[in-house]
C-alpha positions in Angstrom: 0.0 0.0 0.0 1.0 3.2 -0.9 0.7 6.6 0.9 1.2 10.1 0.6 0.2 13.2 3.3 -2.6 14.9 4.3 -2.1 18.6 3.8 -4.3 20.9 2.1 -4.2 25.0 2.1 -7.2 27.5 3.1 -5.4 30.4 1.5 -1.7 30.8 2.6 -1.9 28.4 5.4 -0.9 24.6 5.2 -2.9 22.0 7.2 -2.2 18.9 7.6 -3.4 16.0 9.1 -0.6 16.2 11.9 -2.2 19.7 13.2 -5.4 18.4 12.6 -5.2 15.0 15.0 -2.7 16.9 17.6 -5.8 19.3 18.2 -8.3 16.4 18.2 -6.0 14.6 20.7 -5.8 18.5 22.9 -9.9 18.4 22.9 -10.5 14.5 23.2 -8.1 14.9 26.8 -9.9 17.7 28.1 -13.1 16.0 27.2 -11.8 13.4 29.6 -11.0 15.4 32.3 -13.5 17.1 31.9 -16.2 14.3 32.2 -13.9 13.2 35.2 -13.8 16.2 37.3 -17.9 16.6 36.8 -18.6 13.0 38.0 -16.4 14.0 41.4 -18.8 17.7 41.2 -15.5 19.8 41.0 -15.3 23.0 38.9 -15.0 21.0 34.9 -13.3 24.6 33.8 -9.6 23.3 35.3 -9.9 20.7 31.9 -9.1 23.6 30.0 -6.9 25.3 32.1 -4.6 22.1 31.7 -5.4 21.5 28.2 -4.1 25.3 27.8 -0.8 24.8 30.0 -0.2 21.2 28.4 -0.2 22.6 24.7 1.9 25.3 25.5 4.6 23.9 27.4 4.0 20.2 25.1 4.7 21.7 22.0 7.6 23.9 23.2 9.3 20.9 25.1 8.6 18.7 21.9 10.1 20.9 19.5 13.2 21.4 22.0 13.9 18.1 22.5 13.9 17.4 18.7 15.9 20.4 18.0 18.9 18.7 20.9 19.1 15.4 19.5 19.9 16.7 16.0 21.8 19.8 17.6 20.5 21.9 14.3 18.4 25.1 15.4 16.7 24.9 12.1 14.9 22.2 12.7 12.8 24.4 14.5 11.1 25.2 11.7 10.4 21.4 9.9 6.6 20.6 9.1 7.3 17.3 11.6 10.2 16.6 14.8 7.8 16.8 17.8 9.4 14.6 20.5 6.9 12.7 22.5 9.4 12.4 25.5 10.1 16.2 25.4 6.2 17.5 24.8 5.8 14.6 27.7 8.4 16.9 30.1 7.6 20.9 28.8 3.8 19.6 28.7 4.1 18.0 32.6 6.3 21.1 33.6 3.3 23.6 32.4 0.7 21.9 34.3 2.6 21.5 37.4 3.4 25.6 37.5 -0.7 26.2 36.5 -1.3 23.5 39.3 1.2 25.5 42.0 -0.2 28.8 41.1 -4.4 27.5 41.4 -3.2 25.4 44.7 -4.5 22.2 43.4 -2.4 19.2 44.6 -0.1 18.0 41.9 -0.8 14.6 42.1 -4.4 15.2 42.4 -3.9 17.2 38.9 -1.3 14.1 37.4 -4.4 11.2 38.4 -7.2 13.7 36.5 -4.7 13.5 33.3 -3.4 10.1 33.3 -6.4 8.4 31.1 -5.9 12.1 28.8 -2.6 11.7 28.9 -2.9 8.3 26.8 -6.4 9.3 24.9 -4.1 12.5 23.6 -0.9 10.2 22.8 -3.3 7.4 20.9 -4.6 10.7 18.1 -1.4 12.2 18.0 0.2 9.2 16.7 -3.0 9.2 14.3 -1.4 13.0 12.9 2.6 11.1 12.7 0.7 8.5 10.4 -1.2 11.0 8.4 2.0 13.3 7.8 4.3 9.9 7.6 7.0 10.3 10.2 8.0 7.6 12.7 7.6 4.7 10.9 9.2 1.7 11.3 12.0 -0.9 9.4 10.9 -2.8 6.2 9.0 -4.9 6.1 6.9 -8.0 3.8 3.5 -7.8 6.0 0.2 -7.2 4.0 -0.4 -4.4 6.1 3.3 -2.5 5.2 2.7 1.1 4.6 5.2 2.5 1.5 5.8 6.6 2.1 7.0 8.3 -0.9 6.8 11.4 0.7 7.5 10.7 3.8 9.6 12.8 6.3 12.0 11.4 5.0 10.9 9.2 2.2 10.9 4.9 3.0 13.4 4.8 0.4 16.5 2.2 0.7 19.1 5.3 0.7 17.4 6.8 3.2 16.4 3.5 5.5 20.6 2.6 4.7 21.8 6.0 6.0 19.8 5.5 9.6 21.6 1.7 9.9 18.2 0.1 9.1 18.4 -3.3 7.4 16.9 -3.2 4.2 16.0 -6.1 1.8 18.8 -7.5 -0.2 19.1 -6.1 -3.9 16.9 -3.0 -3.3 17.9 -0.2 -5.4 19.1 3.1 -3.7 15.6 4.9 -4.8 12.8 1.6 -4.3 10.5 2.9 -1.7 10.0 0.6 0.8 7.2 -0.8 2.7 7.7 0.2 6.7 5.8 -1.0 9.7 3.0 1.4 10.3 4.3 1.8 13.8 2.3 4.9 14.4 -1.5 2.7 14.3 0.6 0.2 15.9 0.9 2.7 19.1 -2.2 3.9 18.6 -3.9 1.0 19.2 -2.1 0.4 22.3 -2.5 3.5 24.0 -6.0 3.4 23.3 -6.0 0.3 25.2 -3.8 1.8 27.8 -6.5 4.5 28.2 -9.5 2.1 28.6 -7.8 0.2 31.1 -6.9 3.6 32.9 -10.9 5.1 32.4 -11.9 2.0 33.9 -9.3 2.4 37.0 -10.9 5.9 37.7 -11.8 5.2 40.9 -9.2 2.8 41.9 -9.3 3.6 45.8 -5.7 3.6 46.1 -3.8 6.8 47.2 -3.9 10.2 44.9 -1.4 9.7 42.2 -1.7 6.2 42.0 -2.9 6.6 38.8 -0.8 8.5 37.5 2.0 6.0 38.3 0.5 3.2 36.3 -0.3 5.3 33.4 3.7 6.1 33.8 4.5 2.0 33.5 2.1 1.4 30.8 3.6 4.2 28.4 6.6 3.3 29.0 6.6 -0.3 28.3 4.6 0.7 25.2 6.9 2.6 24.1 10.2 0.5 24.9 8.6 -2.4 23.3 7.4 -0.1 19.2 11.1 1.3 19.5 12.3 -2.4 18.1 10.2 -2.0 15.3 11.3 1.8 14.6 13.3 2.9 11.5 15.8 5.1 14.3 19.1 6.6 14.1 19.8 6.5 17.7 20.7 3.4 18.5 24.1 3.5 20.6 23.9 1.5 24.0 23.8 -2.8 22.7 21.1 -1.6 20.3 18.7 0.2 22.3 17.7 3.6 21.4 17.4 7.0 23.5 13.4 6.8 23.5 14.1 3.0 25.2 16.4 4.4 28.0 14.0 7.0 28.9 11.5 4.4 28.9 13.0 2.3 31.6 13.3 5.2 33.5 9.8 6.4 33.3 8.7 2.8 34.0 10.8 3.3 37.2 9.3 6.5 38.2 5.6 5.0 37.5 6.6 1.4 39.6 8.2 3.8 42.5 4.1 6.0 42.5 2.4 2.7 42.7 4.5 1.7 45.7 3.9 4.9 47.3 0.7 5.1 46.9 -0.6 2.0 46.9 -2.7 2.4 50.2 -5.7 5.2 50.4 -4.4 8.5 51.1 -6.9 10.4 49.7 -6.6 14.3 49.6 -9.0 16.4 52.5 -11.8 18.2 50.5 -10.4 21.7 51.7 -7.2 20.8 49.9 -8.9 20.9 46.6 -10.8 24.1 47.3 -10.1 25.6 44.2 -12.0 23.3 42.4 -15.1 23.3 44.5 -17.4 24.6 42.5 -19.3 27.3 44.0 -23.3 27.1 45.4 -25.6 29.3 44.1 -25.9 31.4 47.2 -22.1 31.9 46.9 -22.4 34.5 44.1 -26.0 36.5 44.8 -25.4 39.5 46.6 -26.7 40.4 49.7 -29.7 42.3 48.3 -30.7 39.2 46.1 -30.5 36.8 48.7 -32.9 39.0 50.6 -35.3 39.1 48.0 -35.0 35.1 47.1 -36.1 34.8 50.8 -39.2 37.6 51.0 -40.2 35.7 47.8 -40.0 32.3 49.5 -42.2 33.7 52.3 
């Protein structure tokens, strides 16, 4: 099968089905908290203030990351090179600060956005398929995807240049057919966040949650990188993205520990999120006049 992007233009601006799914995957995880926070009756707006701080500081930390590992400053400005692992840490650092500043627990915050966390991740990778980046090695599976177009293309030259294996007697210029590893994660995570919706109320401890999503990501994403057309591959064959998996899985296995037991947050601790009564915001004058009315 052969593909080429989605992009079109509505006048001089290019969209493409990367910007596209990235905002689905934005509005799908507040959606989620969303629902979330108005099952528990707290104040549904904090979804957005999240989804605000997370795309901010995600896309900044994304493009940062990308722009280290290839030490070029122009790459700021390619149509792909969003790191998940750096929107993952600029995204988290954003809605820790919003979380500080609001006084909301952080790990109270972290348990609302694990199940988003994943939702977001599943469409995103939707948007690398759809603009063909992070694809994986060659491959002779019914199902192999061939990018022409790609960023870069699934040529042999190009597959050659990263160390990828390619199938003997290919000429410099064949395209290639690549693992679709992209629908490969999506259909995890999406299972990662059904497992997570369905944890909602675990009863464990306040960022309990969080934690698992931590090992579940992790793994998922330790286990695609064998199956990822990468240049990065420099410790026995494992790539960056799989080192900083093991660590996350650490971090999540070291939250599930901790809070394994119910230590559940006091309900003036998330007073922020309380939303208000009615009587809260009448003035003095109305509430007098609700109560001759009453009489």
């Amino acid at each position: 099968m052969t593909l080429y992007p989605l992009s079109f233009h509505l006048g001089p601006i290019e969209i493409t089905g990367f910007g596209i799914m990235v905002m689905m995957g934005f509005f799908m995880a507040g959606l989620a908290i969303q629902t979330r926070l108005r099952e528990i009756e707290l104040n549904d707006q904090y979804a957005w203030d999240m989804v605000m701080a997370a795309v901010i500081g995600g896309l900044i930390g994304a493009k940062l990351w990308y722009v280290a590992l290839h030490g070029d400053a122009s790459k700021l400005l390619d149509r792909g090179g969003l790191v998940w692992y750096g929107g993952l840490i600029g995204g988290a650092l954003a809605v820790i600060l919003n979380s500080m500043r609001l006084k909301i627990p952080v790990r109270f915050t972290f348990d609302l956005a694990a199940p988003a966390l994943a939702m977001g991740y599943a469409l995103g990778r939707v948007g690398c398929f759809l603009v063909q980046d992070d694809y994986g090695v060659p491959t002779g599976l019914p199902w192999g995807v061939k990018f022409p177009e790609g960023l870069p293309p699934t040529t042999a030259a190009n597959l050659s240049a990263w160390g990828v294996p390619v199938p003997e007697g290919a000429a410099p210029l064949d395209v290639l057919a690549v693992h679709p590893t992209q629908l490969y994660e999506t259909t995890a995570m999406l299972l990662v966040f059904w497992i997570l919706w369905r944890l909602r109320d675990h009863g464990r401890g306040t960022g309990w949650l969080f934690g698992l999503y931590l090992m579940l990501a992790g793994t998922e994403r330790f286990l695609i990188e064998f199956l990822r057309a990468k240049d990065d591959r420099f410790i026995a064959g494992f790539t960056l993205a799989q080192l900083t998996s093991l660590a996350v899985v650490g971090t999540g296995a070291l939250l599930v520990s901790a809070f394994s037991q119910k230590t559940g947050l006091a309900t003036r601790e998330l007073g922020a999120l309380k939303p208000q009564p009615p009587e809260a915001s009448a003035s003095p004058k109305q509430s007098k006049k609700g109560k001759k009315r009453r009489s």
